[in-house]
N, C-alpha and C positions, 0 to 999 in steps of 0.2 A: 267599534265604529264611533266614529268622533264626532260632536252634531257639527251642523256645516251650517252657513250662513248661504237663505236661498241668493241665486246669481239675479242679477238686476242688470238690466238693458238699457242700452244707450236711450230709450223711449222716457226712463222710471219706473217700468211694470217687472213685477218679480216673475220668472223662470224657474219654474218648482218640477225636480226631476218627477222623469215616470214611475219610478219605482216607488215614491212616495204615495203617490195617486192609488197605484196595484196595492200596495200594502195597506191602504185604508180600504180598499173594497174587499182585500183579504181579513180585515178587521171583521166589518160587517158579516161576511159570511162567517165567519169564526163566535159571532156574537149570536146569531141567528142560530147556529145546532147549539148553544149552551141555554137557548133557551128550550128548543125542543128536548134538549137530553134532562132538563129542570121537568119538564112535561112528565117524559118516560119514567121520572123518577118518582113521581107522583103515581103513574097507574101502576106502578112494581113495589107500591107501600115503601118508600125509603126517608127515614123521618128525617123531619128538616137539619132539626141541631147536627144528627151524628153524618147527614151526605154532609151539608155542609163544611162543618169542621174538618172530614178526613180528606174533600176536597182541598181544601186552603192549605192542609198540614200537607198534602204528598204534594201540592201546586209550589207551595212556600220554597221545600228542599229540592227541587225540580231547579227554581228559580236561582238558588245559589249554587248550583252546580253549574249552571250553565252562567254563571253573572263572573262578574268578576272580582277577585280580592278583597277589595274595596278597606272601608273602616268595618273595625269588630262589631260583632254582636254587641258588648259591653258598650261601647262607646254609643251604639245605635239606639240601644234602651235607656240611654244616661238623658233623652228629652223627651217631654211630655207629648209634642207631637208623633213621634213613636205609634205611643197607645192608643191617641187618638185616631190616628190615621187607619192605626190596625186594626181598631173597631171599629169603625166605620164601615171599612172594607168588608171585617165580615159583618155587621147587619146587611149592607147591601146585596150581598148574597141571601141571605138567611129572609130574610121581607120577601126580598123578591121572588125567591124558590115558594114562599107560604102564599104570594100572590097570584103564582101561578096555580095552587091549589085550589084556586075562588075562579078563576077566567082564562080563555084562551089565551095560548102564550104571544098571539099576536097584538090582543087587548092587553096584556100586562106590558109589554113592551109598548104599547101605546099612551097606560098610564106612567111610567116613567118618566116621560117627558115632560112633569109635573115638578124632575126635578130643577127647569131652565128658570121658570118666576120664581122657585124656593130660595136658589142662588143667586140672584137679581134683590130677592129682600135682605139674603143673610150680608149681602155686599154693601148693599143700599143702609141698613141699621147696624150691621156690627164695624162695617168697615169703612161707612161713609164715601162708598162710590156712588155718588148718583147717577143712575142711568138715564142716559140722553131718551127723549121724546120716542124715538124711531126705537129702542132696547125695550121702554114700555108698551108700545102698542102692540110689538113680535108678544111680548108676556102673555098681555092681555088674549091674544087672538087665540096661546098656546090653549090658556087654561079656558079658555069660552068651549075651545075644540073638546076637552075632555070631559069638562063639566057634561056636554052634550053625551060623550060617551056613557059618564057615569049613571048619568038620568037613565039610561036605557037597560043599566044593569039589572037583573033578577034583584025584583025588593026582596026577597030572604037574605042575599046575600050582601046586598048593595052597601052598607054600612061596613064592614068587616071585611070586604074589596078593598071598599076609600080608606081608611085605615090604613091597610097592608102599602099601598100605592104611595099616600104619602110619607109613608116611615121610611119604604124603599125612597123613596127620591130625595128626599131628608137625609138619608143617608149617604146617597150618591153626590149631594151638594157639598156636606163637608165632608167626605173624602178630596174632593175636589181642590176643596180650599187647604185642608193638612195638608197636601201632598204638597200645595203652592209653597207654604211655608215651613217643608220639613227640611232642618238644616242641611244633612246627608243626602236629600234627593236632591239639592238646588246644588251643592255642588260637584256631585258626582257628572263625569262629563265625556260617559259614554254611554250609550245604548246598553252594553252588558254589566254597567257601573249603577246604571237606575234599577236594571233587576235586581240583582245581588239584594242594595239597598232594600227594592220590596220584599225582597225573600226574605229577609232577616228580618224586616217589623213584621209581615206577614204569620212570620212561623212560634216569634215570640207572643202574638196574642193567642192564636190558636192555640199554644200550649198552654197558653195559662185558661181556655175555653177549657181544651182538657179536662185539667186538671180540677177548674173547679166543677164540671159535670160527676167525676168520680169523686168530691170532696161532698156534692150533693147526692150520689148515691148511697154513698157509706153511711151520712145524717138517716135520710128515710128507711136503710136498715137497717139502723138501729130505733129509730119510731122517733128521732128528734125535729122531720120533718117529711111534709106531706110529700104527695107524687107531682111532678109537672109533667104535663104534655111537651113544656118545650124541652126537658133533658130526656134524652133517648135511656134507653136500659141496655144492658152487657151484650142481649140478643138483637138487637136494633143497632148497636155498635159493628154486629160481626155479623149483620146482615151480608148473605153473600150478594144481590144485586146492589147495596149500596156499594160493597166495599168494590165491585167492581166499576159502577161510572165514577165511584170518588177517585177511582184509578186514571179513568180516561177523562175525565176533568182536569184534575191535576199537572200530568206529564203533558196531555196536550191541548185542551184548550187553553187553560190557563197561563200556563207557557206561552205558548201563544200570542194568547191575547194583550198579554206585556209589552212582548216583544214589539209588536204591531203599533202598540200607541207610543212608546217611544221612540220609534225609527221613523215612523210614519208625521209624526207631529214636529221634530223636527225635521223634516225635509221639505211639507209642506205647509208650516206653520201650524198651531191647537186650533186655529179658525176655520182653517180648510178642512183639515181630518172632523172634527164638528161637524159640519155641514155634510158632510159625508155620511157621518155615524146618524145621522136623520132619518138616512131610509132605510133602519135597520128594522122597524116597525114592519116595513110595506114587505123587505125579502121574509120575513118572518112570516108575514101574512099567506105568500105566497106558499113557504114552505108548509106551513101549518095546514094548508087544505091537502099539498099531497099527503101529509104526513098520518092526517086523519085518517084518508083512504084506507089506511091499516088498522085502523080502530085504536091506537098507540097514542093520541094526544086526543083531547076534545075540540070540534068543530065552531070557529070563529060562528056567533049567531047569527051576524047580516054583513056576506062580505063587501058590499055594496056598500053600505052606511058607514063601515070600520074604512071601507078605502077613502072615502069623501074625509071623512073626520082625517085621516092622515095626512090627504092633500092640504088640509085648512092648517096643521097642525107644522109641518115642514115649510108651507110659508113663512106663519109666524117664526119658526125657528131662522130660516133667512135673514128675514128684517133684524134679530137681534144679532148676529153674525154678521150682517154686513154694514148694523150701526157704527161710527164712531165710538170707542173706549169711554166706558166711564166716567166723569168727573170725580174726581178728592173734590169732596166737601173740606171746607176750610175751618179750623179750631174756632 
């Protein structure tokens, strides 16, 4: 699929098909079970580094199987945005799976949205976009909403939450921004041309996660180095529940969830599908209390105050989505 340029009406208001619209709310629910199945994977003991990792590595070749031709591996790993992009990708997994270990996955999907002022600063200081009046105050309102949430976390935990929370959204800001400026995804220029392109930076960093988790195994048996909790060992690799949702992560959400963002963004512009992806928060929330009913994830602690704080929070997210772009600061 080729991106299209949306149709515009004799009025000047853009005509954005339906099928764009379906595909961002097929996003959303697609984003919503990879949060509960991050839950599930928490109460079936499946450790972070090895779901995550065997997630990204069977998602990655998922990805080039179904993408298309495109340019080589070689040619892909020949720029630095590459690596960056690909680790980015997976810390944002990898945080966000550990944040979901500290709070309901309605609340970690809620702290998230921590990454919209992250990326407003990294634009505003590294890139010299200043954000218009209306982009600051959507900020402001986002991070007032969480701060509220945060206050209300379990003090044992609350520190080592806000941590996990801002390293995930840190991480989701510059994926954001690599991907803006990865040569091969800007000009790849179809839908199955962007996969491909992710499958292959995708499956090139995870291999090299791999490899150096078995390159830090080998050190600690031979006594050259201590144990980490964050590299899995050979039985935590060949966990049979991990190896099983790294299976259905992989092939289908992750697939998936590619797919969605770039057929869906362009059809209906990155601004529409955004505002979209806002209430992934509140279906999460939804889902999370049936899902509890099973004793299989833990119970949001005040659905009540978690949905207010959402409302406040999806505001904010409006106002900077339906601000005016940026300015370029001038040399």
């Amino acid at each position: 699929m080729s991106i299209p340029t949306p149709l515009r009406a004799a009025t000047g208001r853009h005509h954005y098909p339906l099928s764009g619209w379906l595909e961002a709310w097929a996003y959303v629910v697609v984003l919503t079970l990879l949060n509960l199945i991050y839950a599930i994977g928490h109460s079936l003991g499946a450790h972070a580094g090895a779901f995550i990792l065997e997630s990204m590595l069977i998602g990655s070749v998922a990805l080039i199987l179904v993408g298309e031709k495109g340019p080589s591996l070689r040619a892909i790993l020949s720029t630095w945005q590459t690596w960056a992009f690909g680790w980015a990708t997976v810390l944002t997994e990898f945080f966000f799976y550990l944040l979901i270990g500290r709070a309901s996955p309605a609340e970690a999907s809620l702290l998230t949205r921590l990454s919209l002022p992250i990326a407003l600063l990294i634009g505003w200081i590294g890139l010299r976009r200043v954000p218009v009046r209306q982009r600051r105050i959507g900020a402001a309102i986002v991070t007032a909403a969480l701060a509220g949430l945060i206050a209300e976390l379990p003090a044992g935990s609350r520190l080592t939450t806000t941590i996990y929370a801002v390293l995930a959204s840190l991480a989701i800001a510059l994926r954001a921004f690599f991907a803006e400026f990865h040569p091969w995804n800007r000009s790849a220029q179809t839908v199955r041309g962007k996969m491909a392109v992710t499958g292959k930076v995708v499956l090139a960093t995870t291999a090299l996660g791999l490899l150096l988790m078995a390159g830090h195994q080998l050190l600690e048996h031979a006594g050259l180095m201590g144990a980490s909790r964050f590299v899995p060992t050979l039985a935590e690799l060949l966990h049979g529940p991990t190896l099983a949702l790294a299976l259905l992560m992989g092939v289908a959400v992750i697939t998936a969830m590619q797919y969605l963002i770039f057929s869906s963004s362009v059809k209906i512009t990155s601004e529409n599908f955004s505002a979209v992806n806002a209430f992934v928060p509140v279906t999460t929330l939804i889902a999370n209390y049936a899902i509890a009913a099973l004793g299989l994830v833990a119970r949001p602690s005040s659905g009540l105050f978690l949905a207010t704080l959402m409302a406040i929070t999806i505001a904010g997210v409006m106002l900077v989505l339906r601000a005016p772009a940026p300015r370029r600061k001038s040399d």
